[in-house]
N, C-alpha and C positions, 0 to 999 in steps of 0.2 A: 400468505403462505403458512402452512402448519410448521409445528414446534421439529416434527421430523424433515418436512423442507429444509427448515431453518438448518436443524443440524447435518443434513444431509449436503445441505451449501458452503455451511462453514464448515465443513471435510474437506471441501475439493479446495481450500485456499491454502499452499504449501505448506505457510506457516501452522496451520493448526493439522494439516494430515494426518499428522503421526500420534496425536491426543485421544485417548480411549474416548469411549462416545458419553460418558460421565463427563467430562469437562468440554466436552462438546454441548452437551446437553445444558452446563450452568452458563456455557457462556450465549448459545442460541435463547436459554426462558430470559436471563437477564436483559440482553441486549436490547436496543431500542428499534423500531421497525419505521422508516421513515417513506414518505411517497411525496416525491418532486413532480410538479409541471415541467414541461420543455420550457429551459430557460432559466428556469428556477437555481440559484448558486446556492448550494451546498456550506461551502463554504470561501473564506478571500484568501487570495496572497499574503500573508503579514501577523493571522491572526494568530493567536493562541489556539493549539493541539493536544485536545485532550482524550484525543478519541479517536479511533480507524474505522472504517464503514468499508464493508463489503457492500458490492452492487449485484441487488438480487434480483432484475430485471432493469433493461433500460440501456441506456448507455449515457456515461458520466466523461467531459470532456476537460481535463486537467490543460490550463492555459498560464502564461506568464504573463503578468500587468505587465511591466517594462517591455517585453515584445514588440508592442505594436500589431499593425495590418498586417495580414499575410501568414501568420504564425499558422504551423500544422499545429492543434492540439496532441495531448495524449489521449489517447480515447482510454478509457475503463468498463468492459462490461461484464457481465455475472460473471461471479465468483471471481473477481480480481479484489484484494485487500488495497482500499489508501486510503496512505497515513499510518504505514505499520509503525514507521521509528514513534511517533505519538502515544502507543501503547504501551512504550516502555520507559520515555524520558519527558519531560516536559521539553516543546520545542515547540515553532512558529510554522506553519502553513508554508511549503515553499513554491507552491500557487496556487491559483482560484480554480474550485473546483464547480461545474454548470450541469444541469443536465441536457443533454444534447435532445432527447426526446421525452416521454413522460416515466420515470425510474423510479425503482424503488434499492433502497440500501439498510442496512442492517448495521446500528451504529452500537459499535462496540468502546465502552469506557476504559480507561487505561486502572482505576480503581477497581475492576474487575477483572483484569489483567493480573493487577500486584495481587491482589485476594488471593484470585484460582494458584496464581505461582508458589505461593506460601502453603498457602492449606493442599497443595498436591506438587511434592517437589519433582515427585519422578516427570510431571509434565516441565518442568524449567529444564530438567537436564534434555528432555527430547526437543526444546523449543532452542536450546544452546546446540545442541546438533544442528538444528536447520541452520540455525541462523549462521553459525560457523560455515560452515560449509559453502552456502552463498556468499559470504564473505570473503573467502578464499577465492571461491570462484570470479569475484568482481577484480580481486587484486588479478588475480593472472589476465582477465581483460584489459585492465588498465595497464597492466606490462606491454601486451602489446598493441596500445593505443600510444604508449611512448615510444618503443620503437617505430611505429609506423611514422610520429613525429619525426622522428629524427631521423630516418630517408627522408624525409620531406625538406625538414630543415638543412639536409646533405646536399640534395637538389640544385633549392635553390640557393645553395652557397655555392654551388660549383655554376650557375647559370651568371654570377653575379660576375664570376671571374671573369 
């Protein structure tokens, strides 16, 4: 893929949408261009997280070791970012990432993360926008995945009676 591919892909991934095409552009020549076989793991469950990879063709099949048989993967394909939390803290893999058919991803370092953020702040404050905002948005889910618990857990207290 060309340098405009590149940045025209890392555009469509939320987190970087709102980034003029200047730090689009440092982070598309920086970043790393990777191509997997079917099969081929990216990455494991456990490890050290130093980096996020957008998938620029292909499809990338995020699984749990402890799962077992049966497990639906998460599927990732272009233009999806994982391992965004890795771009901004050091943290552990929280599972094995495969490629389901032959892929390619675009491995972005979190040392060019901290860089671009310093040397161009008005992009931190646009990247604190997204990020809040998703944030917000996951807490009001989680509200009502508790209440959905508890009719449930109402249910079956009243079924026990």
């Amino acid at each position: 893929m060309s340098l405009d591919g590149d940045i025209a892909l890392i555009k469509r991934v939320p987190l970087f949408a709102d980034l003029p095409t200047e730090q689009l552009r440092l982070i598309a020549f920086s970043a790393v261009r990777l191509e997997l076989v079917a099969g081929q793991v990216l990455f494991r469950q456990g490890a050290r997280a130093q980096s996020g990879y957008v998938v620029s063709s292909g499809r990338i099949d995020l699984t749990l070791d402890e799962a077992g048989e049966g497990q639906v993967p998460t599927t990732c394909e272009a233009g999806t970012l994982i391992g965004e939390i890795a771009l901004f803290i050091e943290t552990r893999r929280p599972a094995t990432a495969t490629a389901a058919v032959a892929s390619q991803v675009i491995e972005i370092d979190r040392k060019l993360i901290t860089r671009m953020l310093s040397e161009y702040p008005q992009a931190a404050v646009r990247m604190r926008a997204t990020l809040s905002e998703r944030l917000s948005a996951t807490v009001f889910d989680l509200g009502k995945v508790r209440q959905a618990l508890a009719r449930i857990d109402q249910v079956a207290a009243s079924a026990r009676r």
